[in-house]
C-alpha positions in Angstrom: -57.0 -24.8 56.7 -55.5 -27.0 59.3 -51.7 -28.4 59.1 -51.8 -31.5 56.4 -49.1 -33.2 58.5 -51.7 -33.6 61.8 -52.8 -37.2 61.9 -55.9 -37.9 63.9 -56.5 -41.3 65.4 -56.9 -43.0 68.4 -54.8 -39.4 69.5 -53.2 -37.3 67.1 -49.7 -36.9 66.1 -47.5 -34.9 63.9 -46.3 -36.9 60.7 -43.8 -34.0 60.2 -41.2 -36.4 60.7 -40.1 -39.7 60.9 -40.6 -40.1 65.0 -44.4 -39.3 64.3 -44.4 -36.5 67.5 -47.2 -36.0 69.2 -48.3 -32.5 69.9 -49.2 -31.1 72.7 -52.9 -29.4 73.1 -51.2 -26.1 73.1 -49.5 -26.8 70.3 -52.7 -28.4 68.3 -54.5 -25.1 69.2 -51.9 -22.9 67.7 -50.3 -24.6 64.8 -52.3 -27.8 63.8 -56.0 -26.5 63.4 -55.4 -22.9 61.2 -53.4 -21.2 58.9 -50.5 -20.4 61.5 -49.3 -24.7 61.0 -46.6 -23.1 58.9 -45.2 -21.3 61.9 -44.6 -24.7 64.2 -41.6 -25.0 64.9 -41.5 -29.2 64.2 -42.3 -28.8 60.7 -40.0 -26.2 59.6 -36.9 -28.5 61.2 -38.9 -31.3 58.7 -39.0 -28.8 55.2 -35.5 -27.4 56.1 -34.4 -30.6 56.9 -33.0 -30.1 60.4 -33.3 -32.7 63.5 -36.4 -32.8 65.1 -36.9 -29.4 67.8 -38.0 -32.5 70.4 -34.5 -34.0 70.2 -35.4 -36.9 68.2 -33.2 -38.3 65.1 -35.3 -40.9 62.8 -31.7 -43.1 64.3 -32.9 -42.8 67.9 -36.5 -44.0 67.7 -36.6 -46.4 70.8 -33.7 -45.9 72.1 -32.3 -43.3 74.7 -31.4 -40.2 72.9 -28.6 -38.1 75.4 -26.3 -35.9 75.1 -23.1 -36.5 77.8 -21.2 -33.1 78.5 -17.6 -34.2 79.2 
């Protein structure tokens, strides 16, 4: 059984959360295509209802998303 959140398309991409990620092919090989999707990373921060593990709020699509250290 492969992840339900993987959308395929023109490329695929995670629908996991609300910045629609795109995985990389490493991470399509491991998680996306078998049973082991419940082990990525992305969508555990999605069920448990943390921010995205790529650094990306739903708030920050297109726009710069930084952290300053002061």
């Amino acid at each position: 059984m492969s992840c339900p959140y993987y959308k395929a398309g023109y490329f695929g991409v995670c629908a996991a959360s609300a910045s629609m990620y795109v995985p990389s092919i490493d991470e399509m090989e491991r998680h996306c295509f078998n049973d082991d999707y419940r082990l990525c990373l992305n969508l555990s921060a999605y069920l448990f209802g943390q921010q995205s593990i790529h650094g990306i709020s739903p708030e920050g699509v297109g726009k710069e998303n930084r952290t300053l250290v002061g």
